[in-house]
Every structure is written in C-alpha cells, then in structure tokens.
C-alpha positions as CSV (number, residue, x, y, z in Angstrom):
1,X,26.1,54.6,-14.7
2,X,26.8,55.5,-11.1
3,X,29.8,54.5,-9.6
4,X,32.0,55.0,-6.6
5,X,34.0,58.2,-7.3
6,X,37.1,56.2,-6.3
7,X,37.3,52.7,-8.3
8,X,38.8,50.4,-10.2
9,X,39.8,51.9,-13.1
10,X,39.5,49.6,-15.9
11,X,35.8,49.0,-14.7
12,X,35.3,52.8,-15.8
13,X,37.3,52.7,-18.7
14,X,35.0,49.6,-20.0
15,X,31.6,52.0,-19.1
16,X,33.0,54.6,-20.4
17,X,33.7,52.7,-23.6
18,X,30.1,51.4,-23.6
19,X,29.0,54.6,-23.9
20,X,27.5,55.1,-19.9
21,X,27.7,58.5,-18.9
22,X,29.5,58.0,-15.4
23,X,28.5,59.6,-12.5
24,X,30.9,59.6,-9.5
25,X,29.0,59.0,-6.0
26,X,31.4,60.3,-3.0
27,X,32.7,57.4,-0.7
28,X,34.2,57.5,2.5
29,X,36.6,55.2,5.2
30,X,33.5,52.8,5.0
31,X,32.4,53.0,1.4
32,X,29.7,54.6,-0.8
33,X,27.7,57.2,1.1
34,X,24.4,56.0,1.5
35,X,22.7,59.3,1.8
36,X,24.7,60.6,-1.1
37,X,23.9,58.0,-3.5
38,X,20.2,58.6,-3.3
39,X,19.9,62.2,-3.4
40,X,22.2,62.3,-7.0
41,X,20.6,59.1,-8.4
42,X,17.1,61.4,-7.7
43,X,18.6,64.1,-9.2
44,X,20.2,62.9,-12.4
45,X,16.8,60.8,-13.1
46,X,14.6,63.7,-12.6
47,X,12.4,63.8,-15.7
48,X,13.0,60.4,-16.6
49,X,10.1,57.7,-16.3
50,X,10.3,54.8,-14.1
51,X,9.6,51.7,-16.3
52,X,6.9,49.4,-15.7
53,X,7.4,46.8,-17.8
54,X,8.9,43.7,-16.7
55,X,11.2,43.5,-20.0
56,X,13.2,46.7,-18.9
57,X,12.7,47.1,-15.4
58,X,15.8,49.3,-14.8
59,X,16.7,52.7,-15.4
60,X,20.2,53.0,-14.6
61,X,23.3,50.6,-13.4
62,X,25.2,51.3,-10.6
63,X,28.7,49.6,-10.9
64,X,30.1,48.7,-6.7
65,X,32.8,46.9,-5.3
66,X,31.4,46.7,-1.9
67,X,34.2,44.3,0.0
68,X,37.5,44.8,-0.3
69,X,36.9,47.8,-2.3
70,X,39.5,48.7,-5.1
71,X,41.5,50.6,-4.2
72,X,40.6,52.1,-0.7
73,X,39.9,48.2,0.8
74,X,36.9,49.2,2.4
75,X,33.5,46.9,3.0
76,X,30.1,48.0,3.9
77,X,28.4,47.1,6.5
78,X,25.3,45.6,7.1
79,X,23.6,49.1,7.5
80,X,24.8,50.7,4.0
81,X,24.9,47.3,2.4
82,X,21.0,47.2,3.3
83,X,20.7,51.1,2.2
84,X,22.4,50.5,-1.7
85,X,19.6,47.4,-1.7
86,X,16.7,49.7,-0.6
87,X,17.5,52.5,-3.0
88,X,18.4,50.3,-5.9
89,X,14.3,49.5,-5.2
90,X,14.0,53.0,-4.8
91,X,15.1,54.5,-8.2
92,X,14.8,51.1,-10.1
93,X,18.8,50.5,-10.5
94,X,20.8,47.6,-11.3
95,X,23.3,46.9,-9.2
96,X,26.1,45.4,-10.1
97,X,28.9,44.2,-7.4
98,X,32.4,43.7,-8.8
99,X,32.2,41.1,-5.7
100,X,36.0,39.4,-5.5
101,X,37.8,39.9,-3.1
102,X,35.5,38.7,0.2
103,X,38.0,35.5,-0.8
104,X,40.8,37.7,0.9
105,X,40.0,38.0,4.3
106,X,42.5,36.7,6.8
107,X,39.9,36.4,9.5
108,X,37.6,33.9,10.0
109,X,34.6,36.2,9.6
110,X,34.2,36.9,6.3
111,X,31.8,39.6,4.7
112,X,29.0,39.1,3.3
113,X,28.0,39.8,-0.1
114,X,25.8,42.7,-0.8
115,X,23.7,40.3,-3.2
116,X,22.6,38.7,0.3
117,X,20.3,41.4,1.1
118,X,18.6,41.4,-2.1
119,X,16.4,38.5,-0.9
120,X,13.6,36.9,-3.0
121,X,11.5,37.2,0.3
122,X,11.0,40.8,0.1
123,X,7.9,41.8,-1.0
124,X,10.2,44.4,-3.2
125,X,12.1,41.8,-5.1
126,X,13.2,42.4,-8.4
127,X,16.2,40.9,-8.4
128,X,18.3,44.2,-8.5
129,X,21.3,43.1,-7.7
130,X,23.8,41.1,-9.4
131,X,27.4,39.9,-8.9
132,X,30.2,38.7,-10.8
133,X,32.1,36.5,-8.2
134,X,34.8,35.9,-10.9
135,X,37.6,34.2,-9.3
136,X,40.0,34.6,-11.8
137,X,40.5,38.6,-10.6
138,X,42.2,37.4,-7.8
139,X,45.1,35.3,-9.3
C-alpha cells in the first residue's frame, strides 16, 4: 500500500496489520507529490503484471487523506487532485481517500473531494477511486 509518508497513524497501523507492505510517498505544504508518487508506484511495480481482468482490476491501494490532511491540514488542489486520478489510471491503483474532514472548513468554499475527478465520463473510468466519508471521525 502506498501512503503519504506523513499520516494518520492508526490508518497504517490497520495496513500494516493487514499485512500491506507500506510504502511512504514524500508530501509537501500542499500534499502528496504528484511527480513522486508515480515514479515509486513505477518502480515498486516493476516486474509485476498489470491485470486485465475485470474481477481484479487493481494492483496496489494507495491509502490518502487529501483535505484536511492528518496531521499536516493540507488539501490538494485541483491540479494534483487531477494528477493522483490520472496515475491511479496509470499503474491500475485503488485509491482510497480517508475523505472527512472537507466538513471542517470555516469558509464558504469548501474543497472538493478527490472522488470528483474520477468521473464515469472519462473514457478511462474504472472507478479507481473510492471514499469513506464517515462522519463519525469527526465527533
């Protein structure tokens, strides 16, 4: 499982437990690094083949809180937010967003879930992301 190499801990304690071998991906003041992300997801499925059947279209998870990130608060924009979608197609990953705490803004523009940009338009669709939106995080 990829993950951001700063996160919430009990997340990586349950992957950990699951028995995922967890690979940190470098962030920075605006999250996960894009550029990063691709270039070790290439390299630590190198040798591996990508699946073609429906039934197990995935090779690997990648586990993101992309708003309000825990624990640096930081949200990805548009831009990465469109990047993690594009090479989740890329390498065949599931993404899944620990996505609860857009709820928390105190502006009126809240951000947008990284789920948006996963649309069933694309010609690309796979549905490679998924969220949680548990509300009961929050409390």
């Amino acid at each position: 499982a990829f993950v951001e190499e700063v996160s919430f801990g009990i997340a990586l304690k349950q992957l950990k437990g699951a028995g995922f071998h967890v690979v940190p991906i470098p962030v920075d003041e605006n999250g996960i690094l894009t550029e990063e992300l691709d270039c070790i997801v290439a390299k630590e499925l190198s040798g591996t083949e990508k699946q073609t059947s429906s039934a197990s279209c995935f090779r690997a998870l990648l586990y993101i809180i992309p708003t309000y990130q825990n624990p640096t608060g930081c949200c990805l924009s548009e831009a990465r937010s469109k990047e993690v979608v594009r090479i989740a197609r890329k390498h065949d990953l599931l993404v899944v967003c620990d996505d609860v705490y857009n709820l928390l803004s105190i502006t009126d523009a809240k951000p947008g879930r990284l789920f948006r940009y996963d649309s069933k338009d694309d010609p690309d669709y796979k549905g490679n992301v998924v969220s949680n939106g548990s509300f009961s995080k929050i409390f």
